[in-house]
ChimeraX commands (.cxc) that place a marker at each C-alpha (Angstrom):
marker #1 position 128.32,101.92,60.49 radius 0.5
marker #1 position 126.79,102.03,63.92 radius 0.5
marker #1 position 123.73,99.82,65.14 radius 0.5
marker #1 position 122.41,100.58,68.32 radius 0.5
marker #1 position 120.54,97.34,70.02 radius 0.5
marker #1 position 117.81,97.94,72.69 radius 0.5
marker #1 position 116.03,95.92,75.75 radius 0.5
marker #1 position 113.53,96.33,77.79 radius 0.5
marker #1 position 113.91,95.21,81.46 radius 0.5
marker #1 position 111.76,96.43,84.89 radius 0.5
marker #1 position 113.90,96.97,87.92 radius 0.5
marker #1 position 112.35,95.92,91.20 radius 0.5
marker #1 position 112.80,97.88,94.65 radius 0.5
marker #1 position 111.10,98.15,97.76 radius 0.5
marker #1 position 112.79,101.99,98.47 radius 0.5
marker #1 position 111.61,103.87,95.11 radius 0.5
marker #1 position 111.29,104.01,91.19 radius 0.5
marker #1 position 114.54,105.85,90.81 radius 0.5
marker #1 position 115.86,102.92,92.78 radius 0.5
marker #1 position 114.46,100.25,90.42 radius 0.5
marker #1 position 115.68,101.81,87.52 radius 0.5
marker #1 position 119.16,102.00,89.02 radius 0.5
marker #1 position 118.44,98.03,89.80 radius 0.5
marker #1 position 117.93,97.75,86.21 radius 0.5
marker #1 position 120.72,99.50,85.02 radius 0.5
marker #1 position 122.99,97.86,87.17 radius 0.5
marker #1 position 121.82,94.19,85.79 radius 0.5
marker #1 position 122.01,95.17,82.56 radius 0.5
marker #1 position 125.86,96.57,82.42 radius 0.5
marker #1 position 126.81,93.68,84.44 radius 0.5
marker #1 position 126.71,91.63,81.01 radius 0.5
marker #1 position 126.12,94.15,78.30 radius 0.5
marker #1 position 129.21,96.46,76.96 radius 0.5
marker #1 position 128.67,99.69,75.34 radius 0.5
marker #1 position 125.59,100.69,77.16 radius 0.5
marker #1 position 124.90,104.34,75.98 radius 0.5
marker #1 position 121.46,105.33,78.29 radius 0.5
marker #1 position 117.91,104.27,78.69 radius 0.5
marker #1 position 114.39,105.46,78.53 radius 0.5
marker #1 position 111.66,104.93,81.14 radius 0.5
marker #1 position 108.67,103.44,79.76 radius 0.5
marker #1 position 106.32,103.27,82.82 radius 0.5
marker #1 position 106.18,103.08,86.28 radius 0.5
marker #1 position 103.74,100.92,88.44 radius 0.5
marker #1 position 103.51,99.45,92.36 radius 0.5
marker #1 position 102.60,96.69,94.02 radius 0.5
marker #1 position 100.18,97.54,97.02 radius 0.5
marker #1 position 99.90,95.52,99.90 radius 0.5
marker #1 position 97.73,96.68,102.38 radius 0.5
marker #1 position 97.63,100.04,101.28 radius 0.5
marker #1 position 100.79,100.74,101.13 radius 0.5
marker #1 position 103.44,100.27,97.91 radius 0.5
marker #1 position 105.75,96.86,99.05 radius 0.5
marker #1 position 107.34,97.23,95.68 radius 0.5
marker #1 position 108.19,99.51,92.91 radius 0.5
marker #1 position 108.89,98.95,89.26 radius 0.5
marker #1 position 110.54,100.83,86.58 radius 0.5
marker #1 position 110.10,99.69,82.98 radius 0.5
marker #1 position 113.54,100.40,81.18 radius 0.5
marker #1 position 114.52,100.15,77.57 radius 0.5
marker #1 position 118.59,99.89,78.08 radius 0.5
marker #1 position 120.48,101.38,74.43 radius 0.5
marker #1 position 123.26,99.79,73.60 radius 0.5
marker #1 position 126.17,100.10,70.78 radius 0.5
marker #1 position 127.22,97.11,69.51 radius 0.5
marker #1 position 130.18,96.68,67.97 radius 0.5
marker #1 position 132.65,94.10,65.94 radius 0.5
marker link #1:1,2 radius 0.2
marker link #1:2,3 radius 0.2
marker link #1:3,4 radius 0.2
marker link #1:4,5 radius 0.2
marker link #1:5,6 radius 0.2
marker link #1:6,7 radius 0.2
marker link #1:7,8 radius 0.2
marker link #1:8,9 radius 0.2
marker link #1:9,10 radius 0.2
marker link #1:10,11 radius 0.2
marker link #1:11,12 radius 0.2
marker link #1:12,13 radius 0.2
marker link #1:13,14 radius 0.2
marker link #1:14,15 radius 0.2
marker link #1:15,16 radius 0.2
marker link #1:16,17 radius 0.2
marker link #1:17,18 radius 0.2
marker link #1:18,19 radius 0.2
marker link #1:19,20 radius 0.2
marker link #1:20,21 radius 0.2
marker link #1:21,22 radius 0.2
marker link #1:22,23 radius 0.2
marker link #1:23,24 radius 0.2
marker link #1:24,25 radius 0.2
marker link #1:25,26 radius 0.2
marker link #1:26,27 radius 0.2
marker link #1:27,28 radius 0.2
marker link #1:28,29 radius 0.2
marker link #1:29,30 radius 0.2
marker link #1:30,31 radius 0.2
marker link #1:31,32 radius 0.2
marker link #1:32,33 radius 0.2
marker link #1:33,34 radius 0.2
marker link #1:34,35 radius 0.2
marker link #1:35,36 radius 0.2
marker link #1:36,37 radius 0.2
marker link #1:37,38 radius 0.2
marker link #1:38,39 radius 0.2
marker link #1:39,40 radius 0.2
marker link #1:40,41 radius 0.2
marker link #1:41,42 radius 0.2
marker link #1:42,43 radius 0.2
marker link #1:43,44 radius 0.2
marker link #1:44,45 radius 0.2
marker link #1:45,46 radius 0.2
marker link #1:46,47 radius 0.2
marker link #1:47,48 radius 0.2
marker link #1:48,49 radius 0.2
marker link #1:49,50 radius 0.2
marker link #1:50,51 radius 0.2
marker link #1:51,52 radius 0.2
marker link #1:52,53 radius 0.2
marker link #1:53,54 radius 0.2
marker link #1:54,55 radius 0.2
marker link #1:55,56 radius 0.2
marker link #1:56,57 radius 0.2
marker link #1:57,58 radius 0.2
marker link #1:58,59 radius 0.2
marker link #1:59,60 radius 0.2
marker link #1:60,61 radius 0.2
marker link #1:61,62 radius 0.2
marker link #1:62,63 radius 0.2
marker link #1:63,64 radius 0.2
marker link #1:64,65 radius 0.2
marker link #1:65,66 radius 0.2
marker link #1:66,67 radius 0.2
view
């Protein structure tokens, strides 16, 4: 029987969303095995000034887990 786990992280990057969601992906296999894909929730900014100094990408990372 397979169970598939999920959690939800947001990747941080001043350069773009794709860029936090590659941030967040790359946190997450660093301790997680089996990771299968992920889903992008939302997207937001932080302005400063009136420009965007930061972007985040809400993940939810799938993962297999396994005996």
């Amino acid at each position: 029987m397979a169970v598939i786990k999920t959690i939800d992280l947001v990747g941080v990057s001043t350069e773009s969303w794709r860029d936090a969601a590659h941030k967040a992906l790359g946190e997450a296999t660093k301790t997680l095995r089996n990771v299968e894909g992920f889903t992008v929730l939302e997207t937001s900014a932080v302005v400063e000034d009136g420009d965007i100094s930061e972007y985040h990408t809400h993940v939810r990372i799938r993962f297999r887990i396994t005996r």
